[in-house]
C-alpha positions in Angstrom: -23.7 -17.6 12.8 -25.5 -14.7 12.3 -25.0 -10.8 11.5 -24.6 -9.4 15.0 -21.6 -12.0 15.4 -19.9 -9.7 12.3 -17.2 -7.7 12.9 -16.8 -6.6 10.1 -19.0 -5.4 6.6 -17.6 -5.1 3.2 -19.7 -4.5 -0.1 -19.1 -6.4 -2.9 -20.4 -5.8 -6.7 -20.4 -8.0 -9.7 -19.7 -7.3 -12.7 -20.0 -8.6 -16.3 -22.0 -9.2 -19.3 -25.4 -10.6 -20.4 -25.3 -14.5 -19.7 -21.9 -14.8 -18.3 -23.0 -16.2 -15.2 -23.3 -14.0 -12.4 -25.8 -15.0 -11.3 -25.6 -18.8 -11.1 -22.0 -18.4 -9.6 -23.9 -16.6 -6.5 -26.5 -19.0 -6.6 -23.7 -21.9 -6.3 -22.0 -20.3 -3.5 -25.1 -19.4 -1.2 -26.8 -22.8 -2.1 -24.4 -25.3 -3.0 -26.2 -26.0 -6.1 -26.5 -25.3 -9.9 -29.8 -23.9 -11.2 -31.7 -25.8 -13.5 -32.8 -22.7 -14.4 -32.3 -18.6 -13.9 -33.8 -15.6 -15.2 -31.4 -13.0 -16.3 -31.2 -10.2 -13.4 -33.0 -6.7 -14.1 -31.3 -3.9 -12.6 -29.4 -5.3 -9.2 -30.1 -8.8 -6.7 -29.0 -8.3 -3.5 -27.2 -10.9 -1.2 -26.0 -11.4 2.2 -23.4 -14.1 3.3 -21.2 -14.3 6.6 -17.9 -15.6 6.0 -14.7 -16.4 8.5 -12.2 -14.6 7.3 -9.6 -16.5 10.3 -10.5 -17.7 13.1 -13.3 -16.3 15.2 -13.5 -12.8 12.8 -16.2 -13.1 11.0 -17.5 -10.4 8.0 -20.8 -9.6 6.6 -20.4 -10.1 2.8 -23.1 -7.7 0.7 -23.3 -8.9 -2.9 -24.7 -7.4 -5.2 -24.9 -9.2 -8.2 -26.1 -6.8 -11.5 -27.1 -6.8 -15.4 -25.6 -7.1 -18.0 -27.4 -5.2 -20.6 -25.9 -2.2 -21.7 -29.0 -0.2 -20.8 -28.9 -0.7 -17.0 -25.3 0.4 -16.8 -26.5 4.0 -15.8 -28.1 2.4 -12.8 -25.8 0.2 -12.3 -23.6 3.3 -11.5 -25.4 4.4 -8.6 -24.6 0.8 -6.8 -21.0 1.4 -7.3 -19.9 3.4 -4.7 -18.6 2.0 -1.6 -18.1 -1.1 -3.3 -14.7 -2.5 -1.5 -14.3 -5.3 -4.1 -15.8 -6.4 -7.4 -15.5 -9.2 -9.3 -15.1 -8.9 -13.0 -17.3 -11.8 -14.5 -16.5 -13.0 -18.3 -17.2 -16.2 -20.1 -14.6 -18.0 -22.0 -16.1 -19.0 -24.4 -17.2 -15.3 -25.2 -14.9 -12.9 -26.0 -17.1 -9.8 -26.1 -17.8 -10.6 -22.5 -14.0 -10.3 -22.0 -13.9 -6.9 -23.7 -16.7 -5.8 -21.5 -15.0 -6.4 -18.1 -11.8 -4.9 -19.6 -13.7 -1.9 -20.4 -15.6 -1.2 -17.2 -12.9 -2.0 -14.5 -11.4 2.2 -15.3 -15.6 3.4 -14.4 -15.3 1.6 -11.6 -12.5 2.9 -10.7 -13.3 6.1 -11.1 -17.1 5.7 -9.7 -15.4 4.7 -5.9 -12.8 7.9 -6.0 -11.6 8.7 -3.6 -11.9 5.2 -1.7 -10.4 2.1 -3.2 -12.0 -1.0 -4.7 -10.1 -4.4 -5.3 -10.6 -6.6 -8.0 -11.2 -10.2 -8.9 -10.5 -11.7 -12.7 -13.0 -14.8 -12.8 -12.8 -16.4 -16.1 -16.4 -18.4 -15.6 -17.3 -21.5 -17.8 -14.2 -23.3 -17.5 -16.0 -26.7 -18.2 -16.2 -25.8 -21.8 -14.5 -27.1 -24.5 -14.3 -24.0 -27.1 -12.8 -21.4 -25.6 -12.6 -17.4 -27.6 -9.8 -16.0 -25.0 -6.7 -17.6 -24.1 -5.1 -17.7 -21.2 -1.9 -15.1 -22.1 -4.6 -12.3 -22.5 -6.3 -12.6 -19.4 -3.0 -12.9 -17.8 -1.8 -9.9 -18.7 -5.1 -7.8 -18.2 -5.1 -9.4 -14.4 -1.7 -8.6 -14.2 -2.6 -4.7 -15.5 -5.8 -4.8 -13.2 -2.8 -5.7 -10.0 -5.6 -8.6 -9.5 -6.0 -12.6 -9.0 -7.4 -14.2 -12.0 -9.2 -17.2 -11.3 -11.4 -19.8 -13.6 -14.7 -20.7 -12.1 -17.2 -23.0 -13.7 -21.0 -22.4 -11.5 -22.2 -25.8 -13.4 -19.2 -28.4 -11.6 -18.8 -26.0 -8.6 -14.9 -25.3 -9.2 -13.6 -22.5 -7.8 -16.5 -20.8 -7.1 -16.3 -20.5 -3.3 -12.8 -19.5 -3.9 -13.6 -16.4 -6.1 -15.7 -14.7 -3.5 -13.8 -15.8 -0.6 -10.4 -15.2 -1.7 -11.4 -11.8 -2.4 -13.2 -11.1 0.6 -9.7 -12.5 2.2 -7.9 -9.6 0.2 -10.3 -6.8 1.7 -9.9 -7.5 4.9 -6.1 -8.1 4.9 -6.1 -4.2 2.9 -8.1 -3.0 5.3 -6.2 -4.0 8.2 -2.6 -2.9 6.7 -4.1 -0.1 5.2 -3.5 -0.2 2.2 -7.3 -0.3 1.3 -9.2 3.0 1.9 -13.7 1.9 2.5 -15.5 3.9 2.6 -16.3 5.4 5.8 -19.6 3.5 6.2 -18.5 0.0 5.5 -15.2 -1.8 7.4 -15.1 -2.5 10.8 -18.3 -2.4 12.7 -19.1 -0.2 15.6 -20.9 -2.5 18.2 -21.8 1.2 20.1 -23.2 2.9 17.3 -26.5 3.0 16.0 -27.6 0.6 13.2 -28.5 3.2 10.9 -25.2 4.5 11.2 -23.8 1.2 9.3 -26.1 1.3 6.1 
């Protein structure tokens, strides 16, 4: 497969703390494999991956995968908008992580106005043995957020795929019933329209 065989194109953002993961959970799904070892991101990576969302409709997943650190969050800002999904990244085993996410979800809200952005809970680091926030909290944030929560571990593999792909899944199925207002430049793609059109 490749991107002239999309359909469709929807931008997805992650976001979380310093060291919760991000990054090796995108690694894990693009490669199939754990990093033996990562550098922590500076500003924003950028990634491209084609998914099936059902049978022969295929979409052109953006990622874009951002730091942590508090002092990128201005930037961060301008990669926001248009985002159709994001996934909100904490470690379990850290539960300033968790108050991070909790208190970013509202800016992101309010960064995508007047489109619509759908969210992803991913409790990462699920391997581990210690954990600093239990499972009733998280519950009931997701269930505030309207949102899946899932636990993900980028080391064993688990649920990694299912994070980015169930959530991808949700987009399209919005965007189809309308419930889920893109942007105008991201959604379906227009085969007859000029590629520059698209960006």
């Amino acid at each position: 497969m490749n991107l002239t065989d999309c359909q469709y194109r929807f931008k997805m953002i992650m976001i979380g703390y310093d060291n919760v993961g991000k990054s090796c959970m995108l690694r894990r799904y693009k490669e199939g494999q754990y990093p033996e070892r990562i550098y922590c991101t500076i500003g924003v990576d950028f990634s491209v991956h084609i998914l099936e969302v059902e049978p022969g409709v295929r979409v052109n997943l953006q990622i874009f995968d951002t730091a942590g650190h508090e002092s990128f969050w201005r930037v961060l800002c301008l990669t926001i908008p248009q985002s159709a999904g994001c996934l909100l990244v904490f470690d379990l085993g850290n539960r300033e992580s968790f108050n991070y996410v909790k208190h970013r979800h509202k800016e992101v809200c309010n960064i995508v106005q007047p489109y619509t952005v759908l969210f992803m809970l991913v409790g990462h680091k699920c391997d581990i043995k210690e954990r600093e926030v239990n499972q009733y909290e998280v519950e009931e944030f997701a269930s505030e957020l309207g949102a899946p929560y899932i636990e993900a571990s980028a080391k064993t593999g688990h649920n990694v795929a299912e994070a980015f792909e169930l959530l991808t899944r949700r987009i399209y199925q919005g965007y189809l019933s309308g419930e889920v207002r893109l942007h105008e430049s991201w959604g379906k793609i227009h085969k007859n329209k000029p590629a520059e059109n698209n960006k």
